[in-house]
N, C-alpha and C positions, 0 to 999 in steps of 0.2 A: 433617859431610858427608865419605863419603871418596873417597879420590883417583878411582875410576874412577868414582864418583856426580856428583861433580863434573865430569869432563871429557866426560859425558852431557847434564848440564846443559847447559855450556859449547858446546857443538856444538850442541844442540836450537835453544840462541837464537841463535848467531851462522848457522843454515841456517833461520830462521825460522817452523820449526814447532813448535805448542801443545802441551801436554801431551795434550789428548786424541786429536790428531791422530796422536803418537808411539806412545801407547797402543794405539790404534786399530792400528796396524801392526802391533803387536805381538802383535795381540789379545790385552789382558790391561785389567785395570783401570784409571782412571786413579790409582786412591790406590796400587796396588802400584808404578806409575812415580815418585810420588811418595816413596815411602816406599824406590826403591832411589837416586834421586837423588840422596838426606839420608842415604844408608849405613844405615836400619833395614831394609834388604833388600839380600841378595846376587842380583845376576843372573846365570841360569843361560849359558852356557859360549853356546847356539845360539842367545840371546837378544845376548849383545853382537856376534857376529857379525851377524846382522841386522839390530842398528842401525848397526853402523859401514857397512855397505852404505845403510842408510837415510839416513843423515846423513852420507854422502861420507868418512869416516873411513878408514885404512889397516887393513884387519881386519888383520894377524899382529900391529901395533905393538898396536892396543887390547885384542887377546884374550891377549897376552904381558900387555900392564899389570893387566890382570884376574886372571888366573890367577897373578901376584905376589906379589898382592894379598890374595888371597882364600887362598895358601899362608901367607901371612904372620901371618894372623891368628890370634890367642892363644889363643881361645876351644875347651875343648876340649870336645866333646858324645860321644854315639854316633856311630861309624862316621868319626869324623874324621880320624883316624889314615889309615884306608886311603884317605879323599877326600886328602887330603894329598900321599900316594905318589902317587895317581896323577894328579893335577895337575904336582908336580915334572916326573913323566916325560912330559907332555903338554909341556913346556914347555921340555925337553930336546928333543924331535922338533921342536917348532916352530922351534927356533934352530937346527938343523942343518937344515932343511928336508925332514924325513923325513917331516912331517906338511905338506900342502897342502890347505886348505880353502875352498869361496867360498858365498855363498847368494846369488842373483841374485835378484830381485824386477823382474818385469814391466812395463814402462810401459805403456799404454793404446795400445790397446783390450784386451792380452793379458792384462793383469792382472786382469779378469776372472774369468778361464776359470783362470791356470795362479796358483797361489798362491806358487812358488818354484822356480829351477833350482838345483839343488844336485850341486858338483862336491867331490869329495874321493877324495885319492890319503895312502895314510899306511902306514904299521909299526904291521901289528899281533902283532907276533910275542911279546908280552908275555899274551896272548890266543888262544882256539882259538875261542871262539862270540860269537855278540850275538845280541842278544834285543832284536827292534823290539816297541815297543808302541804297542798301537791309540792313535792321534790322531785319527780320524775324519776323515781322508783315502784318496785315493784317488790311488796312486802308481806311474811308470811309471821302471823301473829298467832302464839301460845301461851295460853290462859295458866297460872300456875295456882289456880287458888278456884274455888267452886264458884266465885259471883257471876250471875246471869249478866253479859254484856251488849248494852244495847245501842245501836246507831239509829240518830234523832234525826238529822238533820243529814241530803246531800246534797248541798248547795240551793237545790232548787226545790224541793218540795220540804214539809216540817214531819214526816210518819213514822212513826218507832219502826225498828226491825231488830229481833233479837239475833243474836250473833251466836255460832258455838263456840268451845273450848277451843278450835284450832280456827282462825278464818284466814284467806288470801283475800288482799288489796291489789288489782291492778293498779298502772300508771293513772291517777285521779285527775280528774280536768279542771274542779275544784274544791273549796275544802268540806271535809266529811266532819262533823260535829257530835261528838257520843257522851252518854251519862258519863260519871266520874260516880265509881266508889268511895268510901273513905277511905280504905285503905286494899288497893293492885297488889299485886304479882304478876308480871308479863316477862318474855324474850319474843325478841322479834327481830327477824332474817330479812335483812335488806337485800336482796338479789342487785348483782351489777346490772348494767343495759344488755342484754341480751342472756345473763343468764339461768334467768329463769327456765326460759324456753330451752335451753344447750341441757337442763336438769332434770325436767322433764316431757319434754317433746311437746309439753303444751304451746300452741301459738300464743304469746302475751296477747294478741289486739284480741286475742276473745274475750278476756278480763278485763281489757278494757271499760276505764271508769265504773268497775264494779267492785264487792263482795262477797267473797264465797266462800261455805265451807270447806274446808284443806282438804276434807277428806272427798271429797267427791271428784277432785285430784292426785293426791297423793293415798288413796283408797286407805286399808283400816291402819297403815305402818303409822300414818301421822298421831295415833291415839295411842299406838302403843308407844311412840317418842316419847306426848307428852306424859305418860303413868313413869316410863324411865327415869327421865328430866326429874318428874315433882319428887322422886325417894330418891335426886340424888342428894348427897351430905352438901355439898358446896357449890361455888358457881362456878368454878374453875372447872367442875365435872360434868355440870350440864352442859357447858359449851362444848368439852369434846364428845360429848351425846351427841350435838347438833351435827358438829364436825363427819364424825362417824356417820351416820346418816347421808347426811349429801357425797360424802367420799363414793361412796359405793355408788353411789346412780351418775358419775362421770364417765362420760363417753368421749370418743376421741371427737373434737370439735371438724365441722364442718368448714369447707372455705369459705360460703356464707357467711360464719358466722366474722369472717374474719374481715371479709368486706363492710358488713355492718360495724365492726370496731374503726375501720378507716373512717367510715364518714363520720363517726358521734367526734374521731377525738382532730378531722376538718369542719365541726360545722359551721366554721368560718366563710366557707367557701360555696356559692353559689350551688345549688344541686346540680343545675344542666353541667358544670364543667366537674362534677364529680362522680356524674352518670359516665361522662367520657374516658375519665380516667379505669372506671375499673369495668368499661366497656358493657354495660347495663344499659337500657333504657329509663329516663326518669321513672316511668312507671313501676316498671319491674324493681328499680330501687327500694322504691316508696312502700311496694308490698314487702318486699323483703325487712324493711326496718320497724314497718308496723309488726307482722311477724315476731321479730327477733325482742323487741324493744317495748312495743304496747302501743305506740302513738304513731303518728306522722312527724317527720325529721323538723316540720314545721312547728310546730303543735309543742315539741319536747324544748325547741328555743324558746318560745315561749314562755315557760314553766323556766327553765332554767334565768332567764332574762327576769324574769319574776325571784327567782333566789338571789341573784344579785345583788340586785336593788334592797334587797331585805338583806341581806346581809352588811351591805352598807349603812343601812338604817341603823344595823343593831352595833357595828364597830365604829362609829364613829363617836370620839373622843373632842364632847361639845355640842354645841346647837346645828342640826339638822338641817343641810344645804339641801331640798326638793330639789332644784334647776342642776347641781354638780350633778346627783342621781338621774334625774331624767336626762340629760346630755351623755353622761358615762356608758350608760347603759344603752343606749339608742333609741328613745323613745320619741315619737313624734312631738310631743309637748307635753306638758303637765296635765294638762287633760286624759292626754292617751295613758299616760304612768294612773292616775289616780284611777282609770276606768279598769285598767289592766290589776292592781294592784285590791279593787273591791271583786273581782273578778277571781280573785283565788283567794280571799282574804274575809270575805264577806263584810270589811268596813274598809273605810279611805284609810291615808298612811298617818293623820295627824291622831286620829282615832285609836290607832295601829300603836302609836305611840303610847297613848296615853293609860291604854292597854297595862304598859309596865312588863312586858313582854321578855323573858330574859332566855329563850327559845327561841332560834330560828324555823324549828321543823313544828311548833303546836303552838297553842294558846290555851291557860285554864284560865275557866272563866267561872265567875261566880254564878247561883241562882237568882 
């Protein structure tokens, strides 16, 4: 077991929740929590941050012991080298306080509707671009510092577009690519599957694979948040700014919306026999989820089948089995994994690698 799988452990039982309750937070397996507890998996970087929030832990103390940890280790593969560097240098910002990071998780009823606040202020001056990739959410981004933000690249075309102070991200079909400052201030609202729309009666599939400014949704309340948010003293207070805020625009959920939570948390299971179950027609499903969620129920496997695999990529403790990933996850072949995988990633996985990549959800990249 090694030390930071251990003191996962150690926390899960002395705060008295199960494995598959912890799992469940995490949304991941329970054998993959299992298998990072015992050190046959490394956990990715925004993975221990959200547990130490989950399990009361001090995130800079436990994401320092990780990041150690995981420098420390002997094993040398593809792309290790540059993962190496740039852990050091994460770890470097963290102890000088250049890097400030938090992931808030919602208590009830909000939890819900928002899946996470996320506050982070850091030096990226080692850096000109990131490169967010689809997770199959749908996210509301607040600028906390006056730099003009701009998106380069989406996917398919290369044209600047300047961003405001507040922008929404629909559900992205592939990844969005934007300048990097030297040095950010953001929070940013990951809405659940369907909650965006339950918050503000916007259909997600209109944002779909877009950007837009907040306010031309959430009209002038979103500007007056963020002037709140920027004087308040701490982070601890802008989050319940946020809180505050979405509290108030909760409405009593629709049965809609509750059919759409049945299929996201079956989408195991064939749609025609999940059309039958809650007596829908496939069609009438299909609107409904795009509606509720941003995408087609097809479209979001996808995307999520694409997290996977990247997440396997980045916990695995040792030299990267492509064939265990393309079979685990259900991919036609290694073709279809590599096509699917440049396909939201804008490079193949050895590439992806070599990256040095210590994020699941972005990539910085240099100019």
């Amino acid at each position: 077991m090694s030390i930071i799988g251990k003191h996962i452990h150690q926390l899960r039982l002395k705060r008295g929740y199960s494995l598959r309750q912890t799992a469940a937070f995490l949304d991941i397996d329970d054998t993959l929590l299992t298998d990072i507890e015992n050190g046959r998996r490394n956990p990715t970087k925004d993975q221990i941050i959200i547990l130490a929030s989950f399990l009361g832990a001090n995130e800079k103390s436990m994401l320092i012991g990780y990041l150690r940890e995981f420098a420390e280790q002997k094993v040398k593969v593809r792309g290790s080298s540059k993962r190496y560097d740039n852990i050091s240098c994460e770890l470097n910002h963290l102890y000088s306080g250049q890097i400030k990071t938090k992931i808030h998780t919602p208590a009830f009823p909000l939890h819900k509707y928002i899946e996470s606040i996320i506050y982070y202020s850091g030096d990226n001056k080692h850096y000109s671009y990131k490169r967010v990739l689809p997770d199959g959410t749908v996210q509301l981004v607040i600028a906390l510092d006056e730099k003009e933000r701009a998106l380069i690249s989406d996917g398919k075309s290369r044209h600047t577009i300047s961003l405001e102070n507040n922008w929404i991200a629909g559900i992205q079909k592939q990844f969005r690519t934007y300048y990097l400052h030297p040095y950010e201030t953001t929070l940013t609202i990951r809405f659940t599957p369907g909650g965006f729309y339950a918050l503000t009666n916007i259909p997600a599939s209109e944002i779909e694979n877009k950007i837009i400014d907040a306010g031309r949704i959430l009209g002038r309340s979103i500007e007056s948040l963020r002037e709140r948010i920027a004087s308040c003293g701490n982070i601890g207070t802008m989050i319940k700014a946020v809180e505050q805020y979405f509290l108030n625009r909760i409405t009593e959920q629709k049965n809609d919306h509750r059919i759409v939570r049945y299929v996201l948390h079956n989408s195991h299971v064939p749609l025609h026999l999940l059309a039958q179950k809650t007596g829908y027609s496939q069609k009438h499903l299909i609107h409904l989820f795009k509606k509720y969620v941003g995408t087609s129920p097809k479209y979001l496997q996808r995307i999520r089948r694409f997290n996977r695999s990247l997440l396997d990529i980045l916990t695995t403790n040792g030299e990267t089995d492509f064939s265990d990933i393309v079979f685990n996850n259900g991919y036609y072949d290694q073709p279809h994994f590599i096509k699917e995988f440049n396909h939201f990633t804008g490079m193949n996985p050895y590439s992806y690698l070599e990256s040095g990549s210590t994020c699941s959800k972005l990539l910085h990249l240099p100019g």
